[in-house]
N, CA, C and O atoms as a CHARMM CRD file, in Angstrom:
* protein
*
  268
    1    1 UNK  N    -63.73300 236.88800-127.60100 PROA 1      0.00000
    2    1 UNK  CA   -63.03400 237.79600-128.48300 PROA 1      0.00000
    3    1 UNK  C    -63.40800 239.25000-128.17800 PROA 1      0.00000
    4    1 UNK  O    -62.59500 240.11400-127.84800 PROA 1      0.00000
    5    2 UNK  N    -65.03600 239.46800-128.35700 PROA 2      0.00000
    6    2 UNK  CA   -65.02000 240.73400-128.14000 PROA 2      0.00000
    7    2 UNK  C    -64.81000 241.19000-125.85300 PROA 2      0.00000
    8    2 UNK  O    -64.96700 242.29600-125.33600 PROA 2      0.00000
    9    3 UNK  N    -64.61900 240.49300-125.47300 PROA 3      0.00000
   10    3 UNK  CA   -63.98800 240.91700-124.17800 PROA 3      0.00000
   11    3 UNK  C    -62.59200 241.58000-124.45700 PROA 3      0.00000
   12    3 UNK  O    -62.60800 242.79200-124.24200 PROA 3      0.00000
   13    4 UNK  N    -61.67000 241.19600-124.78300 PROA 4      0.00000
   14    4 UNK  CA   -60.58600 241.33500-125.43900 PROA 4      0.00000
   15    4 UNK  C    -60.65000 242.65600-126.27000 PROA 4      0.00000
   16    4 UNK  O    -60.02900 243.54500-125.68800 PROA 4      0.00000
   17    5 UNK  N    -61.11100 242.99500-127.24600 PROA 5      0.00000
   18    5 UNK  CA   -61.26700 243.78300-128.08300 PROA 5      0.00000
   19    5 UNK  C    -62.96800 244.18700-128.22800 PROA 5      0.00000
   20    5 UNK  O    -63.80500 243.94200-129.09600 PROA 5      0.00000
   21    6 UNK  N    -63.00900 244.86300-127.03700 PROA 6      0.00000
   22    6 UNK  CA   -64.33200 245.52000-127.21800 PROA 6      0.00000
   23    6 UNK  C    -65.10800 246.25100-128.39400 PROA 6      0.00000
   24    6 UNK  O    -66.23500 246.08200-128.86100 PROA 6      0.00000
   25    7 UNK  N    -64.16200 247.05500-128.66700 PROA 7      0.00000
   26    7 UNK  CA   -64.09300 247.93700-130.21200 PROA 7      0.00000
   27    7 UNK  C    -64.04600 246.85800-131.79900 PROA 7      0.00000
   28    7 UNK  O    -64.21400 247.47300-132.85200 PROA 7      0.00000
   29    8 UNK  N    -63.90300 245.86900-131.85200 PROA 8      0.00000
   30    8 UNK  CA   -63.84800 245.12100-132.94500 PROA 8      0.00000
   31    8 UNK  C    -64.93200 245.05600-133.51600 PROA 8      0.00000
   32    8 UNK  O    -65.76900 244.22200-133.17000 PROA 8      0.00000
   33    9 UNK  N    -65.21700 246.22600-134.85600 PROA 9      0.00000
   34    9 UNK  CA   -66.08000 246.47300-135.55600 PROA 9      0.00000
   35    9 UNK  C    -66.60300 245.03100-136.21200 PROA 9      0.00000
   36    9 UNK  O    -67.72000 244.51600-136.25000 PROA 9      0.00000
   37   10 UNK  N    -65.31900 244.61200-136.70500 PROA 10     0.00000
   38   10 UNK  CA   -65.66400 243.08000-137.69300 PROA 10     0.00000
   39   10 UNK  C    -66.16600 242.00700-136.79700 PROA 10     0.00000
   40   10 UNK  O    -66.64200 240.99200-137.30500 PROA 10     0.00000
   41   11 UNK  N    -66.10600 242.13300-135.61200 PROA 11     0.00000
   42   11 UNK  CA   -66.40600 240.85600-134.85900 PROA 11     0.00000
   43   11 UNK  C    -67.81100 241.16600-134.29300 PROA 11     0.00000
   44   11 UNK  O    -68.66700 240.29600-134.13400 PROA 11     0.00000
   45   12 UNK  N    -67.99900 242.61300-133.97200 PROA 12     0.00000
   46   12 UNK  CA   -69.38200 242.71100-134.15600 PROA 12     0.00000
   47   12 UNK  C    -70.31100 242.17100-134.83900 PROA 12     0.00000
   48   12 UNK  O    -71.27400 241.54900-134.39000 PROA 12     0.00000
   49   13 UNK  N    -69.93600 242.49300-136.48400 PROA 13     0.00000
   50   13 UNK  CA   -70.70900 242.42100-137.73900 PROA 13     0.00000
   51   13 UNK  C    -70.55700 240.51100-137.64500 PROA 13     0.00000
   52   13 UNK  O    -71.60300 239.91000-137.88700 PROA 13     0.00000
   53   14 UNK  N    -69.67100 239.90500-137.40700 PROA 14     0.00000
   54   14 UNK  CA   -69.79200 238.68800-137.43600 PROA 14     0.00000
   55   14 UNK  C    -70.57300 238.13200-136.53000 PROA 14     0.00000
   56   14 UNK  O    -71.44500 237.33500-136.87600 PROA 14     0.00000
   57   15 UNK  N    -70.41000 238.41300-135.46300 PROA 15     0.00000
   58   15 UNK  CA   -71.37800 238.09300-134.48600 PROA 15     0.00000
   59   15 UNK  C    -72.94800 238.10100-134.89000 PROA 15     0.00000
   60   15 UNK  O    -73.59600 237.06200-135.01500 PROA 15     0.00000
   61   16 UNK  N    -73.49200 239.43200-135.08200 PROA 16     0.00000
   62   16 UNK  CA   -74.49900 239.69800-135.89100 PROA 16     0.00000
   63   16 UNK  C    -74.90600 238.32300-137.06400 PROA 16     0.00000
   64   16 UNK  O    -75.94000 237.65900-136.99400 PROA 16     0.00000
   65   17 UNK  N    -73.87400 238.14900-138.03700 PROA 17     0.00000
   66   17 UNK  CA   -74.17500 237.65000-138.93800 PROA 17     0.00000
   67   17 UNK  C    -74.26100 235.78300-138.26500 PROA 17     0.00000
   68   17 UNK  O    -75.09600 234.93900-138.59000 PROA 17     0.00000
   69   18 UNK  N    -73.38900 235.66100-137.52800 PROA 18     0.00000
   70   18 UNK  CA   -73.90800 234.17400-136.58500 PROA 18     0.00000
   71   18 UNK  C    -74.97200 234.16400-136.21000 PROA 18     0.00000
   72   18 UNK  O    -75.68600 233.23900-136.60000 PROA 18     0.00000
   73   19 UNK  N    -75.65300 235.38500-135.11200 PROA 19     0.00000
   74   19 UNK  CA   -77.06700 235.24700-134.71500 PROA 19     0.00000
   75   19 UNK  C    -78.19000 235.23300-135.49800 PROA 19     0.00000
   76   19 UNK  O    -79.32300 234.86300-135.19000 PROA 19     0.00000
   77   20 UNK  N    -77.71200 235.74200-136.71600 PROA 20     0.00000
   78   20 UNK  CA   -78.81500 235.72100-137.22000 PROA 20     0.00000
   79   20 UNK  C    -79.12700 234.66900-138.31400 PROA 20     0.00000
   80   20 UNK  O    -80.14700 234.74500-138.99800 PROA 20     0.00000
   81   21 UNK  N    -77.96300 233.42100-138.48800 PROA 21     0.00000
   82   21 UNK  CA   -77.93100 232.41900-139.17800 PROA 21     0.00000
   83   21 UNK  C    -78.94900 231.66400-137.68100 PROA 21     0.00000
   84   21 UNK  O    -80.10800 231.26800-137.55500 PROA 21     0.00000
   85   22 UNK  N    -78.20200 231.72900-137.11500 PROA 22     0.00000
   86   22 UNK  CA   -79.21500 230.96600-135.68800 PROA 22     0.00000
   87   22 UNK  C    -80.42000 231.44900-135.43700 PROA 22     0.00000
   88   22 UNK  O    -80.97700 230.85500-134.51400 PROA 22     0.00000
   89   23 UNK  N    -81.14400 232.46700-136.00400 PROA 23     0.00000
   90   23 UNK  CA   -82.71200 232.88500-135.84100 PROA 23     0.00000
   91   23 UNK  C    -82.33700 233.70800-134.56900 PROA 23     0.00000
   92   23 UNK  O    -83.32800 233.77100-133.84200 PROA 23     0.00000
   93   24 UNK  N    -81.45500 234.24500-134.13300 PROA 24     0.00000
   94   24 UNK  CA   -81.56200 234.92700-133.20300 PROA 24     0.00000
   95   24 UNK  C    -81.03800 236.69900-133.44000 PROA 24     0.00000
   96   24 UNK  O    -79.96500 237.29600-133.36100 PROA 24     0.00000
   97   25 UNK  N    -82.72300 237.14500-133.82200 PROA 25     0.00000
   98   25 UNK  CA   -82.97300 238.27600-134.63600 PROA 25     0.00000
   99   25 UNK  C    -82.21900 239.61700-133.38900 PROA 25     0.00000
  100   25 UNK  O    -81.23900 240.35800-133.32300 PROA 25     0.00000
  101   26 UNK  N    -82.88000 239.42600-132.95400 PROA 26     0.00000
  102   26 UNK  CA   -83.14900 240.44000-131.56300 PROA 26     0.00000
  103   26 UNK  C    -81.48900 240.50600-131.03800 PROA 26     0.00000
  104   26 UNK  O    -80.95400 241.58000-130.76400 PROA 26     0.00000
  105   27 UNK  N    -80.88100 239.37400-130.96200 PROA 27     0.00000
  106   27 UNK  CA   -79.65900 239.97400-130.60800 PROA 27     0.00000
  107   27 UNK  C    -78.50900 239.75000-131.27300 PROA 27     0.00000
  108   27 UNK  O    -77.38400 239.48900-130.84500 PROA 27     0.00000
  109   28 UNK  N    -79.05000 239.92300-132.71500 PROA 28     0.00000
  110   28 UNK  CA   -78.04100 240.22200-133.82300 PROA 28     0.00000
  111   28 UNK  C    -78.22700 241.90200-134.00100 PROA 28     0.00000
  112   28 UNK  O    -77.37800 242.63400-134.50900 PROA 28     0.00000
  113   29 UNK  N    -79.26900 242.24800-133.57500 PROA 29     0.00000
  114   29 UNK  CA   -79.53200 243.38700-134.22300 PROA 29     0.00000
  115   29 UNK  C    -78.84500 244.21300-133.05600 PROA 29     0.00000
  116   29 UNK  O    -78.21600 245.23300-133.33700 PROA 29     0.00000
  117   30 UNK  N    -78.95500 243.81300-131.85900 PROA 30     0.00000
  118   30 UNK  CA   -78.05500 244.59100-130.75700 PROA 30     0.00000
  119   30 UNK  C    -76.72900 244.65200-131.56300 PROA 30     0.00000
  120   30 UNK  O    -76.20000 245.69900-131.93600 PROA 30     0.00000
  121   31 UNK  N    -76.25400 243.39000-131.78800 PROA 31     0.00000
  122   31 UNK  CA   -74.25700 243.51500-132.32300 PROA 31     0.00000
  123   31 UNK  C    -74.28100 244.49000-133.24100 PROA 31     0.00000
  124   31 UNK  O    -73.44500 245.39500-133.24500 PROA 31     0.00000
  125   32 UNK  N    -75.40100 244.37500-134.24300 PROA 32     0.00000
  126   32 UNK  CA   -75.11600 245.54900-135.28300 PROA 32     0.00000
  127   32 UNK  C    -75.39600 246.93100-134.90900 PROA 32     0.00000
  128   32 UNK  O    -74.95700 247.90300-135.52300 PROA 32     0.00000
  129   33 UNK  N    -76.18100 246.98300-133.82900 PROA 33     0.00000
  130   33 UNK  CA   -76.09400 248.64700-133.00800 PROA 33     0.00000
  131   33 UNK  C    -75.03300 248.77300-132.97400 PROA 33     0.00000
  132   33 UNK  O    -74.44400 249.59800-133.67100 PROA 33     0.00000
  133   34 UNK  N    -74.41600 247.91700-132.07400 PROA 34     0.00000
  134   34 UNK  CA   -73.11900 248.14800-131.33600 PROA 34     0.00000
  135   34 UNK  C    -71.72300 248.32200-132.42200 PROA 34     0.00000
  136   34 UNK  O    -70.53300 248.48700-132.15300 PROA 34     0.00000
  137   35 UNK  N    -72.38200 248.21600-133.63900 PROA 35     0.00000
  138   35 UNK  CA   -71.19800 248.06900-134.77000 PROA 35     0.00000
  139   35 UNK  C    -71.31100 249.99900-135.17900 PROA 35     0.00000
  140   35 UNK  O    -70.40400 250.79000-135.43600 PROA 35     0.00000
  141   36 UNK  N    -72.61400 250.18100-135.09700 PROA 36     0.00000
  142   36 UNK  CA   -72.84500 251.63800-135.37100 PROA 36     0.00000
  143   36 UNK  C    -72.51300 252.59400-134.17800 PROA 36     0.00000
  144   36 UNK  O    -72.11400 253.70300-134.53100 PROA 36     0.00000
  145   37 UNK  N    -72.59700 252.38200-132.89000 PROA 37     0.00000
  146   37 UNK  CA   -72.37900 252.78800-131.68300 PROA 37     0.00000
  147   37 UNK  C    -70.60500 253.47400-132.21700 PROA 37     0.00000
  148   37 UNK  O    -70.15500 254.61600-132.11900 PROA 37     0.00000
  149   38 UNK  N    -70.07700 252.41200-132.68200 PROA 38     0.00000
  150   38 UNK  CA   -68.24600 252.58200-133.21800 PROA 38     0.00000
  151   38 UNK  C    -68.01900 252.95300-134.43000 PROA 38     0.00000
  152   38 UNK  O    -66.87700 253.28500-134.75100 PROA 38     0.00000
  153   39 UNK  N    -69.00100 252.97000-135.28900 PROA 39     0.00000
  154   39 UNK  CA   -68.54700 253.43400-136.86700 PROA 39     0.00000
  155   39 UNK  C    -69.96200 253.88200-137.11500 PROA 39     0.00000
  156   39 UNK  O    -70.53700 253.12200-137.89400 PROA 39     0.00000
  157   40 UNK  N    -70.77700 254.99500-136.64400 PROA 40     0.00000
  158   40 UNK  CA   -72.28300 255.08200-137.17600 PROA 40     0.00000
  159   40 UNK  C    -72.24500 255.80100-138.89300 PROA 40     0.00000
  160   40 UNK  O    -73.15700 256.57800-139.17600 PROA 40     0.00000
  161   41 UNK  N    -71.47500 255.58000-139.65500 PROA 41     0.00000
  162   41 UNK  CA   -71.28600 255.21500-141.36400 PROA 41     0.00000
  163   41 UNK  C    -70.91000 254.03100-141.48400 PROA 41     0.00000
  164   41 UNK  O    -70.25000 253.89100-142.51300 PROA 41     0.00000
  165   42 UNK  N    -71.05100 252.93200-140.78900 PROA 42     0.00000
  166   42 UNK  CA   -70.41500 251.53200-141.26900 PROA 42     0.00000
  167   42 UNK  C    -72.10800 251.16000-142.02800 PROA 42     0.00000
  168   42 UNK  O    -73.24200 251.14500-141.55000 PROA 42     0.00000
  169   43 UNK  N    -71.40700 250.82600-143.77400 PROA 43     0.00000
  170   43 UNK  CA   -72.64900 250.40600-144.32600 PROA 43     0.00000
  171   43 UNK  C    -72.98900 249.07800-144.38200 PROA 43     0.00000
  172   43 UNK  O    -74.06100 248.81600-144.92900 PROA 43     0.00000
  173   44 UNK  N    -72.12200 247.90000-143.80900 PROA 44     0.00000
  174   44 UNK  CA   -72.72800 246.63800-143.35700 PROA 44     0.00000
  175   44 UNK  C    -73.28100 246.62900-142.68000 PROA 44     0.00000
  176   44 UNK  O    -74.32700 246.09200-143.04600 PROA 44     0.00000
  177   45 UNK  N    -73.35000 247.13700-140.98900 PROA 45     0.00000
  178   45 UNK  CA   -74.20300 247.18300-140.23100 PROA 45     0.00000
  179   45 UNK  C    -75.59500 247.76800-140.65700 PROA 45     0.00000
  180   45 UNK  O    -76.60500 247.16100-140.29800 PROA 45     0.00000
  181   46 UNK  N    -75.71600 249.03700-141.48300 PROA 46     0.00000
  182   46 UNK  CA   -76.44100 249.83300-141.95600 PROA 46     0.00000
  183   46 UNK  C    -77.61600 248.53400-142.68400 PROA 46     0.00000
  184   46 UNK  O    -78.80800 248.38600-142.41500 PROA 46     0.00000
  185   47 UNK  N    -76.90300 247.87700-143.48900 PROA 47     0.00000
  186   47 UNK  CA   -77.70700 246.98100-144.45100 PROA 47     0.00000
  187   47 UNK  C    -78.40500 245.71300-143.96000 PROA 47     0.00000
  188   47 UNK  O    -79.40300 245.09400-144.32700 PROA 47     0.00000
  189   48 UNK  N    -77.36500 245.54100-142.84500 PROA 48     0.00000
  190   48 UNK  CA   -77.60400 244.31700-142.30400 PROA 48     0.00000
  191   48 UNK  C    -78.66800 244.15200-141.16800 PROA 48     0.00000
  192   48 UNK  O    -79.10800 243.04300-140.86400 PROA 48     0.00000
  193   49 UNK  N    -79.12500 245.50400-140.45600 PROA 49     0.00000
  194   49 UNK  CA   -79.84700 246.03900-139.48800 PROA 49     0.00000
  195   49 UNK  C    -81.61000 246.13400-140.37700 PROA 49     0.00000
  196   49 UNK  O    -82.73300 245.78100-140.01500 PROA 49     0.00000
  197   50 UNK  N    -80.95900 246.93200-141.91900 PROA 50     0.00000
  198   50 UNK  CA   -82.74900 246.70500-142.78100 PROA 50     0.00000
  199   50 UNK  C    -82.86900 246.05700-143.03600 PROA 50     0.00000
  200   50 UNK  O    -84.01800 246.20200-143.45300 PROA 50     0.00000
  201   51 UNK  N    -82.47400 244.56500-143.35100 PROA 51     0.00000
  202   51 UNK  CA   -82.47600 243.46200-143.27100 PROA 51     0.00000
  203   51 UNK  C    -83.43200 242.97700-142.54700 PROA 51     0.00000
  204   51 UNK  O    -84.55400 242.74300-142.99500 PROA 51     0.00000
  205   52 UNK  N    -82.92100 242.69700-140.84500 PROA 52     0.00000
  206   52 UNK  CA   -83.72700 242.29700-139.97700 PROA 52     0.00000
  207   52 UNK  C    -85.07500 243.38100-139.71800 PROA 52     0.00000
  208   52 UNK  O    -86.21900 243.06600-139.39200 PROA 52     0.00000
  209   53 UNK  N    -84.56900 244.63500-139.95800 PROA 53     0.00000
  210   53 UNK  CA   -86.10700 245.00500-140.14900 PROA 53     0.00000
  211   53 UNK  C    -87.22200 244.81400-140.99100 PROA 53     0.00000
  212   53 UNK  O    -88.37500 245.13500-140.70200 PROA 53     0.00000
  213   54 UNK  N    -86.74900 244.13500-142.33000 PROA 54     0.00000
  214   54 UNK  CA   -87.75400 243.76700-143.28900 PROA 54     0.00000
  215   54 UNK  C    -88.30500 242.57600-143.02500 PROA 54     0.00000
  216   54 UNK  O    -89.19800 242.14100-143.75100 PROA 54     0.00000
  217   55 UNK  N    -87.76100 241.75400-141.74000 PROA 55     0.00000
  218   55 UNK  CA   -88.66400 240.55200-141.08100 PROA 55     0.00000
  219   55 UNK  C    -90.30200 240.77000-141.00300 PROA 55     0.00000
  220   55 UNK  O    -90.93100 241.64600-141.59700 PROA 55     0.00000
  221   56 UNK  N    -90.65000 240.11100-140.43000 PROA 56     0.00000
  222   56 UNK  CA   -92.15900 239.55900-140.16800 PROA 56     0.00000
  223   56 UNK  C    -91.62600 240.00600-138.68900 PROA 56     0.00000
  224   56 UNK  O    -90.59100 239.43700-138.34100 PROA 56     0.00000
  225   57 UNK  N    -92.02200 240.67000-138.03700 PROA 57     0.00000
  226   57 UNK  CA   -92.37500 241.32200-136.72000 PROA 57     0.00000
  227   57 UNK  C    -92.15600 239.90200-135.85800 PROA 57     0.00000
  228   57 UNK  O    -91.18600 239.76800-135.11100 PROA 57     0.00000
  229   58 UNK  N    -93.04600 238.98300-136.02200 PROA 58     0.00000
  230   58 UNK  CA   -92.78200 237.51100-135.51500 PROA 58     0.00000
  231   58 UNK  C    -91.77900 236.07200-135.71700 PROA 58     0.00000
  232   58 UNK  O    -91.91400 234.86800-135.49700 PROA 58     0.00000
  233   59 UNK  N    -90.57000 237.09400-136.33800 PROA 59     0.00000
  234   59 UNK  CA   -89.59000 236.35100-136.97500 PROA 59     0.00000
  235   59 UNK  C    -88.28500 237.27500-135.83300 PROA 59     0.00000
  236   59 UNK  O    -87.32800 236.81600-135.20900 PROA 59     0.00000
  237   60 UNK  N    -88.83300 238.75600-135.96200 PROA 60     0.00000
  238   60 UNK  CA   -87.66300 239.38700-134.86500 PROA 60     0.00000
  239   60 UNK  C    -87.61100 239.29900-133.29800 PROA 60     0.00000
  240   60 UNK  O    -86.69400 239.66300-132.56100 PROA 60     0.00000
  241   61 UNK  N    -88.66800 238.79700-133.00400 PROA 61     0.00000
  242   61 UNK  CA   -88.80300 238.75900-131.17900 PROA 61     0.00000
  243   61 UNK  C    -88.07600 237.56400-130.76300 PROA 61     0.00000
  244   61 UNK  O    -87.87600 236.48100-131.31100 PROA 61     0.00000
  245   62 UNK  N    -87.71700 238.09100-129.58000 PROA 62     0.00000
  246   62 UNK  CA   -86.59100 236.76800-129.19100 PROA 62     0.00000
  247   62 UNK  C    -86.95000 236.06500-128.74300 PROA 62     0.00000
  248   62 UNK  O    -86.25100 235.39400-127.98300 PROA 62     0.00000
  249   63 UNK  N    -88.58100 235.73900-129.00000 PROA 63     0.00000
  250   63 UNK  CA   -88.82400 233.89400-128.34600 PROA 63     0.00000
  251   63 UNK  C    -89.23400 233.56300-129.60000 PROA 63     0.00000
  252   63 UNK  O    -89.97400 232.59100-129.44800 PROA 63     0.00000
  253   64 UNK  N    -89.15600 233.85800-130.84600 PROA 64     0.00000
  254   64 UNK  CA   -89.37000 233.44700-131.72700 PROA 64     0.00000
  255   64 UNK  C    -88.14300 232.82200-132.49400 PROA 64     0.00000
  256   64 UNK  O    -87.19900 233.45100-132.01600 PROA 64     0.00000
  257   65 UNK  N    -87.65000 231.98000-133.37100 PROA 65     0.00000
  258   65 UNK  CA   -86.58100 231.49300-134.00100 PROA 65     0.00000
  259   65 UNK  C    -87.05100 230.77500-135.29300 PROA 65     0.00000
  260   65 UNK  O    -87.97300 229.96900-135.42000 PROA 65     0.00000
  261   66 UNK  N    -86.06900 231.33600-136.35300 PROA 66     0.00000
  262   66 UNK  CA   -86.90600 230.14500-137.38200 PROA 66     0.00000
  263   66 UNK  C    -85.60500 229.23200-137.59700 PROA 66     0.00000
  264   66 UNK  O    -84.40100 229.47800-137.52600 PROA 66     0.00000
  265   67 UNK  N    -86.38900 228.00600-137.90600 PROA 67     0.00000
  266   67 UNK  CA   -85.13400 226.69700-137.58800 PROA 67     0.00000
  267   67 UNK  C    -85.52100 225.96300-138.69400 PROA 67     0.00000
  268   67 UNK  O    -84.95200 224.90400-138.96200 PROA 67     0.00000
């Protein structure tokens, strides 16, 4: 999808919100850059980014996953 529509703010934020149902902190938090990269006032990304920063440091690294 996002090949197609590079710019797709919402598919960003969804993306984001998949990886990070899957424990995959580190590159949810890239999609939600990339949601701010295109809208840097988008306040989902905004919320959804302190979010993963209010992790446990060992909950955000990407060999870590909680399952």
């Amino acid at each position: 999808m996002l090949e197609r529509f590079p710019d797709d703010i919402k598919a960003y934020n969804r993306l984001g919100r998949a990886l990070t149902k899957l424990g995959e902190f580190a590159q949810a938090k890239e999609a939600y850059l990339r949601t701010l990269e295109l809208t840097p006032d988008n306040p989902i990304a905004k919320k959804n980014i302190a979010r993963l920063d209010s992790l446990p440091k060992s909950n955000v690294s990407s060999d870590n996953r909680l399952s």
